[in-house]
Every structure is written in C-alpha cells, then in structure tokens.
Biopython code that builds the backbone (N, CA, C, O; Angstrom):
import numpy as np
from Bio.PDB.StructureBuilder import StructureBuilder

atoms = [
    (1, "UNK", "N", (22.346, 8.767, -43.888)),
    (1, "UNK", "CA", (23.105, 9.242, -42.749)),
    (1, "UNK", "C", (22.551, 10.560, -42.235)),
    (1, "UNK", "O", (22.903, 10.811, -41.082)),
    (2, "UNK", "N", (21.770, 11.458, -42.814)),
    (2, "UNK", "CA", (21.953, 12.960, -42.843)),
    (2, "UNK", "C", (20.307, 12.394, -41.719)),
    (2, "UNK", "O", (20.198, 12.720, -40.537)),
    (3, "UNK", "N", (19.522, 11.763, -42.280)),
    (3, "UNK", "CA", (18.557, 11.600, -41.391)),
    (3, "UNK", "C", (18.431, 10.913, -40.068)),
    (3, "UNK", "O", (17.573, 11.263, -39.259)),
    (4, "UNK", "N", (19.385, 9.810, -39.806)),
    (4, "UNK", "CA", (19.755, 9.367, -38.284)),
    (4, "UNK", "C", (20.692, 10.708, -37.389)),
    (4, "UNK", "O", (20.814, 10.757, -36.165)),
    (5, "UNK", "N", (21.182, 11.559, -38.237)),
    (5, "UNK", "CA", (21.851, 12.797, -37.599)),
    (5, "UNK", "C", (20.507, 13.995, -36.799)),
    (5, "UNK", "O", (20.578, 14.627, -35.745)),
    (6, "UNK", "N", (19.549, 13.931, -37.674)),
    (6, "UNK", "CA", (18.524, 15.061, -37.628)),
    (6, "UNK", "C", (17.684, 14.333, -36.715)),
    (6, "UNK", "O", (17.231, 14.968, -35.763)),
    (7, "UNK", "N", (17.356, 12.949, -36.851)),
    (7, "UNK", "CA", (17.042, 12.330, -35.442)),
    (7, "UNK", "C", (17.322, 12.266, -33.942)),
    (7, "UNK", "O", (16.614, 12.414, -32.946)),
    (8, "UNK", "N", (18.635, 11.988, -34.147)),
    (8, "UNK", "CA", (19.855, 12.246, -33.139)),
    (8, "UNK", "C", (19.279, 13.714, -32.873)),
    (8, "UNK", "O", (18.289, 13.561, -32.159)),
    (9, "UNK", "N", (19.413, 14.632, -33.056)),
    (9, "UNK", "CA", (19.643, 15.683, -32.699)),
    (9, "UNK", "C", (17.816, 16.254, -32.263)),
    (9, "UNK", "O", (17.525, 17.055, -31.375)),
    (10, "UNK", "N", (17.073, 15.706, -32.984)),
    (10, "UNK", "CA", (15.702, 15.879, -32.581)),
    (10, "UNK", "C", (15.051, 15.383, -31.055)),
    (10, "UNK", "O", (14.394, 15.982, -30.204)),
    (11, "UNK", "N", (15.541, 14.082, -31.152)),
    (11, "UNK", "CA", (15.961, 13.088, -30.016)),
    (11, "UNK", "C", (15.986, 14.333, -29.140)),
    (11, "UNK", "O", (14.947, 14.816, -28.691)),
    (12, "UNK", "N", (17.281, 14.879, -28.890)),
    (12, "UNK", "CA", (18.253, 15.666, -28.213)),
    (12, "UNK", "C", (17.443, 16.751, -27.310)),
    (12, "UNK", "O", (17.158, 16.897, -26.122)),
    (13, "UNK", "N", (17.244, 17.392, -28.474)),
    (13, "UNK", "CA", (16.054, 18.267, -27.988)),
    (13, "UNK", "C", (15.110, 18.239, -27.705)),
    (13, "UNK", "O", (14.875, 18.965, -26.739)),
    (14, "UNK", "N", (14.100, 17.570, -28.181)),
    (14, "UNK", "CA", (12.760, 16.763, -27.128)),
    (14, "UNK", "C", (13.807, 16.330, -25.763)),
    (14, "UNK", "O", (13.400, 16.856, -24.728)),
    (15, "UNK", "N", (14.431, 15.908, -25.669)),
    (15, "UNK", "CA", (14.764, 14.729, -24.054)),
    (15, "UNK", "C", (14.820, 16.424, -23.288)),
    (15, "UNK", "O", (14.281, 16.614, -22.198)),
    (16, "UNK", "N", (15.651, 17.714, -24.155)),
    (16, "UNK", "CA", (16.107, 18.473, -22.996)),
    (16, "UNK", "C", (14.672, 19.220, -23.104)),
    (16, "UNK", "O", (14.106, 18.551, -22.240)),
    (17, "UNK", "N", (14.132, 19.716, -23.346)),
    (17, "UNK", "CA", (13.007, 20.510, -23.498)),
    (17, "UNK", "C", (11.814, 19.638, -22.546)),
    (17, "UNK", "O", (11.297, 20.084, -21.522)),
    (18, "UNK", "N", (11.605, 18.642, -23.005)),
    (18, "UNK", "CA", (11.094, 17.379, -21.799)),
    (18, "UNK", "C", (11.628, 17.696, -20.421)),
    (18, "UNK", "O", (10.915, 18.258, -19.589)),
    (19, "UNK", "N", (12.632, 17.410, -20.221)),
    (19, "UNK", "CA", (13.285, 17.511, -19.277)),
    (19, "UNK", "C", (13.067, 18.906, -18.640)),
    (19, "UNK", "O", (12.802, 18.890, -17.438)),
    (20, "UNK", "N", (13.130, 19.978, -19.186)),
    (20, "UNK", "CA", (12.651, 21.106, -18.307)),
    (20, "UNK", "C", (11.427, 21.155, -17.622)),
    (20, "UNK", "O", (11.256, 21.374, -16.423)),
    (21, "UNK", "N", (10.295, 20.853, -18.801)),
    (21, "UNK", "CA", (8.913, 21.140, -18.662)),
    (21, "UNK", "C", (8.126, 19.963, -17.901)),
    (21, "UNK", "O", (6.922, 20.075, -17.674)),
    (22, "UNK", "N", (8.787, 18.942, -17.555)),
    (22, "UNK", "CA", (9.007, 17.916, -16.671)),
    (22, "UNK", "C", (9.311, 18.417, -15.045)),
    (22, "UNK", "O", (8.479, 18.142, -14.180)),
    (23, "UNK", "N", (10.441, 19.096, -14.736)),
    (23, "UNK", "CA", (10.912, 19.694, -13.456)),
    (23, "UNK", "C", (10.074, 20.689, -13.144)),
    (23, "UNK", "O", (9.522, 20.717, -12.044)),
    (24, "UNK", "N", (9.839, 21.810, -14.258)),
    (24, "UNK", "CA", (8.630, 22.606, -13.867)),
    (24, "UNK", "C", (7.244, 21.567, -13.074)),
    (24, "UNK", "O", (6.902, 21.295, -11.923)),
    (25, "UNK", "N", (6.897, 21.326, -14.096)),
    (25, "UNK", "CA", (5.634, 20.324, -13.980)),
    (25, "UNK", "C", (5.880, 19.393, -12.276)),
    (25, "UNK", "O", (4.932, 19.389, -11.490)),
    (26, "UNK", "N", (7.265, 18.647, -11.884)),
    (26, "UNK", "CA", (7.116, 18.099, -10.830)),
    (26, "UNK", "C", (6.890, 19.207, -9.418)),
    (26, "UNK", "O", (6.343, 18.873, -8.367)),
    (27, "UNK", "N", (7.585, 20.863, -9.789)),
    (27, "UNK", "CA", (7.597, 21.232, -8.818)),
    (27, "UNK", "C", (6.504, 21.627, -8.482)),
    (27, "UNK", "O", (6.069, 21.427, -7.348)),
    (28, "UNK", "N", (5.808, 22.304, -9.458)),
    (28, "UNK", "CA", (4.069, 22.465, -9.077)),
    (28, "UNK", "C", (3.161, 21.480, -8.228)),
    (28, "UNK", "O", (2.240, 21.684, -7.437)),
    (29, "UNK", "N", (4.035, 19.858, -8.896)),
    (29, "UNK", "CA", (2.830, 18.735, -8.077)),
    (29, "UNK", "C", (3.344, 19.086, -6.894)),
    (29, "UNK", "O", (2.565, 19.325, -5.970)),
    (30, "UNK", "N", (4.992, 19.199, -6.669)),
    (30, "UNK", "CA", (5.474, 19.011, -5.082)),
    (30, "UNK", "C", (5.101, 20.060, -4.340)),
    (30, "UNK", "O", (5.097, 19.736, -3.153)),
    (31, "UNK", "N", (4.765, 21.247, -4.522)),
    (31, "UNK", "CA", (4.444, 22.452, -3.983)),
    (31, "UNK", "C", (2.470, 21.994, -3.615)),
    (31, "UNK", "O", (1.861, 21.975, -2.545)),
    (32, "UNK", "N", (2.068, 21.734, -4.846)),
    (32, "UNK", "CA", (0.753, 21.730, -4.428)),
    (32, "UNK", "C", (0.111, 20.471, -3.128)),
    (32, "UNK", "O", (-0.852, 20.581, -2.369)),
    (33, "UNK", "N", (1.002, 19.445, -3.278)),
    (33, "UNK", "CA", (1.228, 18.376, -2.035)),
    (33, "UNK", "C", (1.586, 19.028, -0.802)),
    (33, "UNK", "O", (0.818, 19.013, 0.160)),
    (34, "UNK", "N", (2.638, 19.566, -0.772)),
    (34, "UNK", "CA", (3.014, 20.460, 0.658)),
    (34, "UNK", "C", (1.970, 21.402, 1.088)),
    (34, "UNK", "O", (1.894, 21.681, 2.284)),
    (35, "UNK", "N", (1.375, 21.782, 0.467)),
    (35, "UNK", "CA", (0.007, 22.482, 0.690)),
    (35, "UNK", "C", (-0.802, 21.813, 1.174)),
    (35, "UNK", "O", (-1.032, 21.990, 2.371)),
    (36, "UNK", "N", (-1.375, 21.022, 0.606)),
    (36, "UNK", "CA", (-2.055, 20.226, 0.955)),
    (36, "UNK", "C", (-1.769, 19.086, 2.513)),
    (36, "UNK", "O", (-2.656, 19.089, 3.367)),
    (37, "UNK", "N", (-0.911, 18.480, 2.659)),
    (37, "UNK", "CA", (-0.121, 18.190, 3.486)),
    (37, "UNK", "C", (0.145, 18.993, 4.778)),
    (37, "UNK", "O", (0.653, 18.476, 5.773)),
    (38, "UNK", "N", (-0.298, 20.528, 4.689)),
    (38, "UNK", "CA", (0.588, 21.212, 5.802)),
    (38, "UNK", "C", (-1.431, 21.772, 5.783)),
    (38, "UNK", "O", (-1.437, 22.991, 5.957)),
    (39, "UNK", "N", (-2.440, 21.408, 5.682)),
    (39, "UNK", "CA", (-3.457, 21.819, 5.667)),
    (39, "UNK", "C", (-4.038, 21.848, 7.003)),
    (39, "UNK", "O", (-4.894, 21.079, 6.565)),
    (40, "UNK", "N", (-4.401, 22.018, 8.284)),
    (40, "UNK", "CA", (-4.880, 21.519, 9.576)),
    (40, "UNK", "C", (-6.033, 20.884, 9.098)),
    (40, "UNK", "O", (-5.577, 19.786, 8.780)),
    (41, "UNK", "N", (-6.886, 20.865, 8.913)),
    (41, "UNK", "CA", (-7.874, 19.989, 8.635)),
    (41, "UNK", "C", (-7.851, 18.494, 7.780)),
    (41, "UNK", "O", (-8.842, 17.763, 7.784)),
    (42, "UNK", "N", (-6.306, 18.062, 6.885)),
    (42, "UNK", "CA", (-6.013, 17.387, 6.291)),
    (42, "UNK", "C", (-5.340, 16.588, 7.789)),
    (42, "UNK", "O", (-5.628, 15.492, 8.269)),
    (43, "UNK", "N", (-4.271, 17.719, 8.294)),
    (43, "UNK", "CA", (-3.670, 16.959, 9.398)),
    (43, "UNK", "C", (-4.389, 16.261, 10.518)),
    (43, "UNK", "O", (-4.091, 15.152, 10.960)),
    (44, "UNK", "N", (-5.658, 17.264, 11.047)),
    (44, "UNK", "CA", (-6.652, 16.435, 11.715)),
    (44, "UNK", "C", (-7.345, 15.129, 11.147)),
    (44, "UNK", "O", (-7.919, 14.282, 11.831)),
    (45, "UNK", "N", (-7.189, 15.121, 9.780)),
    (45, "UNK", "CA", (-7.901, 13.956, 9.475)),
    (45, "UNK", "C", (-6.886, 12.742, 9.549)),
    (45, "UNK", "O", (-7.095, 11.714, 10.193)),
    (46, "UNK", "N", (-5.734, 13.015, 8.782)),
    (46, "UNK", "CA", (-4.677, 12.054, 9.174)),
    (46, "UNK", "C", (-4.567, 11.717, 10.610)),
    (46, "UNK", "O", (-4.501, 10.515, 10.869)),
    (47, "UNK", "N", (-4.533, 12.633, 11.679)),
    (47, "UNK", "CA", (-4.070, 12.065, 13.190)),
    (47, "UNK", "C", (-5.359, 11.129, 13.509)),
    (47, "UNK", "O", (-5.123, 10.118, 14.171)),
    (48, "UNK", "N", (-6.768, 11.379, 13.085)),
    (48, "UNK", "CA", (-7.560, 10.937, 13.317)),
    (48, "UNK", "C", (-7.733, 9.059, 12.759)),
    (48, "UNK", "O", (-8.068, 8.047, 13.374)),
    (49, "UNK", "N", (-7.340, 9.297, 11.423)),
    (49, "UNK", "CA", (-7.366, 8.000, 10.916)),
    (49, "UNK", "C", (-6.308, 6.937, 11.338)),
    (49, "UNK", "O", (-6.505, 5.724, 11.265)),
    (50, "UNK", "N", (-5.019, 7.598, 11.843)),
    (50, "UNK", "CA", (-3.758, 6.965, 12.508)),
    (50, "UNK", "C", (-4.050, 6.368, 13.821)),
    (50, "UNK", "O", (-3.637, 5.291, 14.251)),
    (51, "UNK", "N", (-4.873, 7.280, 14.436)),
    (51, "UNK", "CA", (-5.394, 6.747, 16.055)),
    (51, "UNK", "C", (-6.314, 5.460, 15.890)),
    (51, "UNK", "O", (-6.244, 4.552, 16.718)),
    (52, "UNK", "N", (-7.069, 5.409, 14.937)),
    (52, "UNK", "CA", (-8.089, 4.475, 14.345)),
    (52, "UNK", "C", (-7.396, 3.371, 13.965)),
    (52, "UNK", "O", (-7.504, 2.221, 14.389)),
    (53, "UNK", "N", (-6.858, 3.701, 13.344)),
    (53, "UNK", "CA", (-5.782, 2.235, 12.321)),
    (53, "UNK", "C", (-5.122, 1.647, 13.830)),
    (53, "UNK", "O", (-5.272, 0.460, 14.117)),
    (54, "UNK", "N", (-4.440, 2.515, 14.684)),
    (54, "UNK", "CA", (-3.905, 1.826, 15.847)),
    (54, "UNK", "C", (-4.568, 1.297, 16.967)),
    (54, "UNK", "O", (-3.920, 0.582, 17.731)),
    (55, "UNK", "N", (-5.715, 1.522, 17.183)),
    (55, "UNK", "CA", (-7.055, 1.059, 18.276)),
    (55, "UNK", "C", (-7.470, -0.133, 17.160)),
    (55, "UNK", "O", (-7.807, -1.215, 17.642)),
    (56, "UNK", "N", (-7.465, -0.018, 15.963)),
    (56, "UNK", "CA", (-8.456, -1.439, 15.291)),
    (56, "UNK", "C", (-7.172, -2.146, 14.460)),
    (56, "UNK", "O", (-7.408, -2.704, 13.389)),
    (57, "UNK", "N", (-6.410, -2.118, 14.760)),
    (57, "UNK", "CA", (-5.294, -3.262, 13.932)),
    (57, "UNK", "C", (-5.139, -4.296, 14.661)),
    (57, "UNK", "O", (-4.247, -4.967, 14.142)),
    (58, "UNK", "N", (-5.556, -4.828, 15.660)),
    (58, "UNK", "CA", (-4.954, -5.921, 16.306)),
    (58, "UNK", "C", (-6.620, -6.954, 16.331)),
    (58, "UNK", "O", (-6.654, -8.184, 16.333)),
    (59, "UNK", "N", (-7.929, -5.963, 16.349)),
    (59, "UNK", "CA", (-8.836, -7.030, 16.022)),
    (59, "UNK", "C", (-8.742, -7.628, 14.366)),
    (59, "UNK", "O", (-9.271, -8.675, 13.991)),
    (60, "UNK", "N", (-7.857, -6.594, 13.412)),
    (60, "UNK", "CA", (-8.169, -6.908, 11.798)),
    (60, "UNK", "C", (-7.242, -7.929, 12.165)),
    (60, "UNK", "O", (-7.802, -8.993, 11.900)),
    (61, "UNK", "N", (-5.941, -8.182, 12.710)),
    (61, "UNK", "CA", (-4.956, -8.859, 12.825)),
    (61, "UNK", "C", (-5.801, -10.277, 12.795)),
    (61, "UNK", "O", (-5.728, -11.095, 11.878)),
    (62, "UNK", "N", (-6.562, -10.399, 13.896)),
    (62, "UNK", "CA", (-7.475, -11.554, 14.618)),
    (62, "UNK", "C", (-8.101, -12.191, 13.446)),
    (62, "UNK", "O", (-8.081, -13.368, 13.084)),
    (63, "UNK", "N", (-8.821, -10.854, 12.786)),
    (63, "UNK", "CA", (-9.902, -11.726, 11.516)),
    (63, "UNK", "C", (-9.092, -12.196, 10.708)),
    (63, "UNK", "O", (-9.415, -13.288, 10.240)),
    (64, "UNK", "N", (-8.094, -11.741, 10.350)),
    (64, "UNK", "CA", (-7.283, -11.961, 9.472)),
    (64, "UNK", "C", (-6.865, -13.036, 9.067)),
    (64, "UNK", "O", (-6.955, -13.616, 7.985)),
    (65, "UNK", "N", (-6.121, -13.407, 10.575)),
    (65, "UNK", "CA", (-5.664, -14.848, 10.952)),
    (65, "UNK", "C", (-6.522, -15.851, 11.126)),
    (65, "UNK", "O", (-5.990, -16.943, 10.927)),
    (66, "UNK", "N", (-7.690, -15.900, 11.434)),
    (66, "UNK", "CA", (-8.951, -16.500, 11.666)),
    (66, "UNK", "C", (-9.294, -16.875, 10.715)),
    (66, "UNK", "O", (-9.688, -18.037, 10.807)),
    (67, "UNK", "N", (-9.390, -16.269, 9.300)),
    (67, "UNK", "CA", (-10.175, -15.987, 8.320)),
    (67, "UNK", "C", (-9.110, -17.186, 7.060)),
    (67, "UNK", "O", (-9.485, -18.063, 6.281)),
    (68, "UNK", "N", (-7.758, -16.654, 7.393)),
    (68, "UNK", "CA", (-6.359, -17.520, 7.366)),
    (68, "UNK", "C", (-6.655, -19.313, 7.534)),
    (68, "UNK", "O", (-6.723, -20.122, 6.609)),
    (69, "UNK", "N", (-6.751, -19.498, 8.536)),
    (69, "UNK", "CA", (-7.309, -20.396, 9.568)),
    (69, "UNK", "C", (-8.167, -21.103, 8.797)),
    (69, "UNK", "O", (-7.769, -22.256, 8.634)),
    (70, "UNK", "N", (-9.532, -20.773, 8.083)),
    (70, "UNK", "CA", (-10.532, -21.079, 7.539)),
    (70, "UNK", "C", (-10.161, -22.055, 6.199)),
    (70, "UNK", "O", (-10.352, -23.176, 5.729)),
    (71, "UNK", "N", (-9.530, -20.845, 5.965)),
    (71, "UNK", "CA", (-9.304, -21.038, 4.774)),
    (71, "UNK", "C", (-8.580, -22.276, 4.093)),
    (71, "UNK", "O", (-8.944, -22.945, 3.127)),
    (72, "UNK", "N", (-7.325, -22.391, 4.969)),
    (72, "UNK", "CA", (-6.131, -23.192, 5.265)),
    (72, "UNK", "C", (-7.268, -24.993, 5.225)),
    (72, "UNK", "O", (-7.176, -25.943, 4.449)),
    (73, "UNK", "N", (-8.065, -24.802, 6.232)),
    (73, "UNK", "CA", (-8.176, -25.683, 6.986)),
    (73, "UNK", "C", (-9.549, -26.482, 5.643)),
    (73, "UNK", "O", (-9.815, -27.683, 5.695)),
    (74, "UNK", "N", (-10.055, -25.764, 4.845)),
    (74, "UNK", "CA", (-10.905, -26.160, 3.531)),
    (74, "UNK", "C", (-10.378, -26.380, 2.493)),
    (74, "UNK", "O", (-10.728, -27.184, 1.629)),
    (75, "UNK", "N", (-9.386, -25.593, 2.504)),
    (75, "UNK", "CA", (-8.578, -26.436, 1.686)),
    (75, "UNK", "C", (-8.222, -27.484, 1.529)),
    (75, "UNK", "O", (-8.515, -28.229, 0.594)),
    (76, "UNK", "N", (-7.203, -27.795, 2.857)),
    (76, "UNK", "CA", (-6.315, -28.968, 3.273)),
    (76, "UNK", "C", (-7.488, -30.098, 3.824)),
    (76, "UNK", "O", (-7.011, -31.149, 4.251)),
    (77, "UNK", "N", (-8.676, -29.991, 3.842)),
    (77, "UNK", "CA", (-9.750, -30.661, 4.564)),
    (77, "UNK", "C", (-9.502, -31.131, 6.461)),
    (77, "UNK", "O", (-10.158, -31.892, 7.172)),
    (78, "UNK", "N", (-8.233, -30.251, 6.776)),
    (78, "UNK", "CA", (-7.525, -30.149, 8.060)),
    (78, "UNK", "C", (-8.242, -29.477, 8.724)),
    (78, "UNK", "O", (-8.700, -28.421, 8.289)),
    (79, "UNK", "N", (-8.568, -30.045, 10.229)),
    (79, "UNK", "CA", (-9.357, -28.717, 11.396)),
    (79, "UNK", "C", (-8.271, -27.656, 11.743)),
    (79, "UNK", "O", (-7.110, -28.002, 11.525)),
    (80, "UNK", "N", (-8.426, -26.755, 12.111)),
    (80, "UNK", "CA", (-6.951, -25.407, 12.364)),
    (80, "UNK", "C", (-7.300, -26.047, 13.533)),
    (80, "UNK", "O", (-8.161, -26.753, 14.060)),
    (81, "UNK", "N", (-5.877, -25.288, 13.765)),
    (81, "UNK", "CA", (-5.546, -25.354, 15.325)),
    (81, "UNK", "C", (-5.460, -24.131, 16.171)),
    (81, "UNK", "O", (-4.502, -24.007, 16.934)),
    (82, "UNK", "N", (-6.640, -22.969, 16.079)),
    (82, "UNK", "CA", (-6.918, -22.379, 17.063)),
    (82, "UNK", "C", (-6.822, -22.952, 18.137)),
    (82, "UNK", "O", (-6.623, -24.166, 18.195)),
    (83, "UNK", "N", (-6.931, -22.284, 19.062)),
    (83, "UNK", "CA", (-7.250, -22.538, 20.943)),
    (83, "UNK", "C", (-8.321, -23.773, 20.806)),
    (83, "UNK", "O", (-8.072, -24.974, 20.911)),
    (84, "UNK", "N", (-9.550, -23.161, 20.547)),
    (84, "UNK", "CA", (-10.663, -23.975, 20.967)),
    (84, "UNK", "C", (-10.355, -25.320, 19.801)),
    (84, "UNK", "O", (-11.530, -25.660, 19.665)),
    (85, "UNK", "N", (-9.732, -26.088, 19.079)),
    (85, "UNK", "CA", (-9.554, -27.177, 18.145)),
    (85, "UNK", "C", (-8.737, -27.599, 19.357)),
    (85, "UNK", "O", (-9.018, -28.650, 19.933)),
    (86, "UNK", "N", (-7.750, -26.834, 19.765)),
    (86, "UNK", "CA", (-6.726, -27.418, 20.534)),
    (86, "UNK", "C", (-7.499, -28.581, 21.704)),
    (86, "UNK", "O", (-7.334, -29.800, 21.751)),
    (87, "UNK", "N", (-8.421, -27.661, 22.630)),
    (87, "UNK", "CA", (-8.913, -28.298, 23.524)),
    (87, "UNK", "C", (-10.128, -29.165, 23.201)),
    (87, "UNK", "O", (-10.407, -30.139, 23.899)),
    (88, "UNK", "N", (-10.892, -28.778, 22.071)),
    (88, "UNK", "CA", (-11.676, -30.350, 21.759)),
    (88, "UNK", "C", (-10.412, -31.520, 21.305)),
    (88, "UNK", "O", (-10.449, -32.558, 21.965)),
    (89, "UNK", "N", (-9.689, -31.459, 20.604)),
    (89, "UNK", "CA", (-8.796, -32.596, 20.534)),
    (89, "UNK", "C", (-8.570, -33.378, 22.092)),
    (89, "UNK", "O", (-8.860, -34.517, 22.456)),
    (90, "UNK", "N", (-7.920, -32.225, 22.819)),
    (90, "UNK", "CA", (-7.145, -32.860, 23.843)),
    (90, "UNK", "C", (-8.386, -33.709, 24.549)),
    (90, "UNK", "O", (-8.167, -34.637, 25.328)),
    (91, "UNK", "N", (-9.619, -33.304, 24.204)),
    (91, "UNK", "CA", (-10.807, -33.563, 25.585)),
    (91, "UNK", "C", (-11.313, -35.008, 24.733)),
    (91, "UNK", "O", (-11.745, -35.918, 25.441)),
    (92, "UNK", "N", (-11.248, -35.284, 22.809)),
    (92, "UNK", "CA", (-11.745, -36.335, 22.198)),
    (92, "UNK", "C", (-10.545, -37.585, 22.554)),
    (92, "UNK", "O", (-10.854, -38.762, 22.366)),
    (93, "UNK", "N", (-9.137, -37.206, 23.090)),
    (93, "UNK", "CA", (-8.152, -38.038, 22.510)),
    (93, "UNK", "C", (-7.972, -38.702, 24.475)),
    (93, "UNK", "O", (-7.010, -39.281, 24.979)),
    (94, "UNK", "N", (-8.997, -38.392, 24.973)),
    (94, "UNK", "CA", (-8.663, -39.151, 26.276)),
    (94, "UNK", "C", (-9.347, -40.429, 26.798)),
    (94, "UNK", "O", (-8.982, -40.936, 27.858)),
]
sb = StructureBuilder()
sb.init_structure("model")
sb.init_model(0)
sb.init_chain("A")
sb.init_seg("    ")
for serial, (resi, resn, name, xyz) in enumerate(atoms, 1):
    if name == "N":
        sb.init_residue(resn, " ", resi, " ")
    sb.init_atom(name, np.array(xyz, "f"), 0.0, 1.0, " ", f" {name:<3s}", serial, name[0])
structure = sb.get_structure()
C-alpha cells in the first residue's frame, strides 16, 4: 500500500511540475510564432504565395479532374466523359 501511495503522489507531482514547464515551454513557441508571423518579409511572402495559389487553383482544379478522368476511365476500361468523348460519341452514334 505505502508504495501505490508514493506513486500516487509522485504521479502528482511530475503531472504538476510538467504542467508548468509545459505552459512555460508553449508560451515561448507562441511568442516566437507571433514573431515570426508579424515579420514583413514573412508577410510578403505569404501575400505573395496566396495571390499564386488563387491565379493557379482553377488550372490544378482542371488537372486534377482530368487526371481523375484518366484514371476512372482505366480502371473501369470506360471512355470519360469529358466534352470532347461527349462529341465523338454523339458524331459515332449517328
């Protein structure tokens, strides 16, 4: 008994002593992030890469789906039905 007590209580104190040097420890990361974060040259790079991601997301969209498409269609040994499948069908089935 005397040793699940001294456990218990060892327990206890590691969790709170943890627990401090833990909050210390997070505020340093969170402080050194806000720094970093509030950097102009970090921020220029972020606005820069955001403008980028929003001018080229709609061609990745394209490959994406395309690539989707491919894939689908080797599998299933099925032609996709992009645009251009659409209109060779309609032009073979007349």
């Amino acid at each position: 008994m005397g040793g699940k007590i001294i456990f218990v209580v060892g327990l206890a104190a590691g969790y709170v002593l943890g627990a401090k040097a833990g909050r210390e420890r997070y505020t340093q990361i969170a402080t050194a992030a806000n720094r970093l974060w509030a950097n102009p040259t970090v921020k220029r790079t972020v606005d820069k890469a955001e403008v980028f991601v929003k001018d080229h997301a709609p061609d990745v969209a394209d490959l994406a789906a395309e690539g989707t498409r491919r894939v689908v269609s080797a599998a299933t040994g099925r032609k996709s039905r992009s645009s251009g499948s659409r209109a060779a069908a309609s032009d073979t089935s007349s």
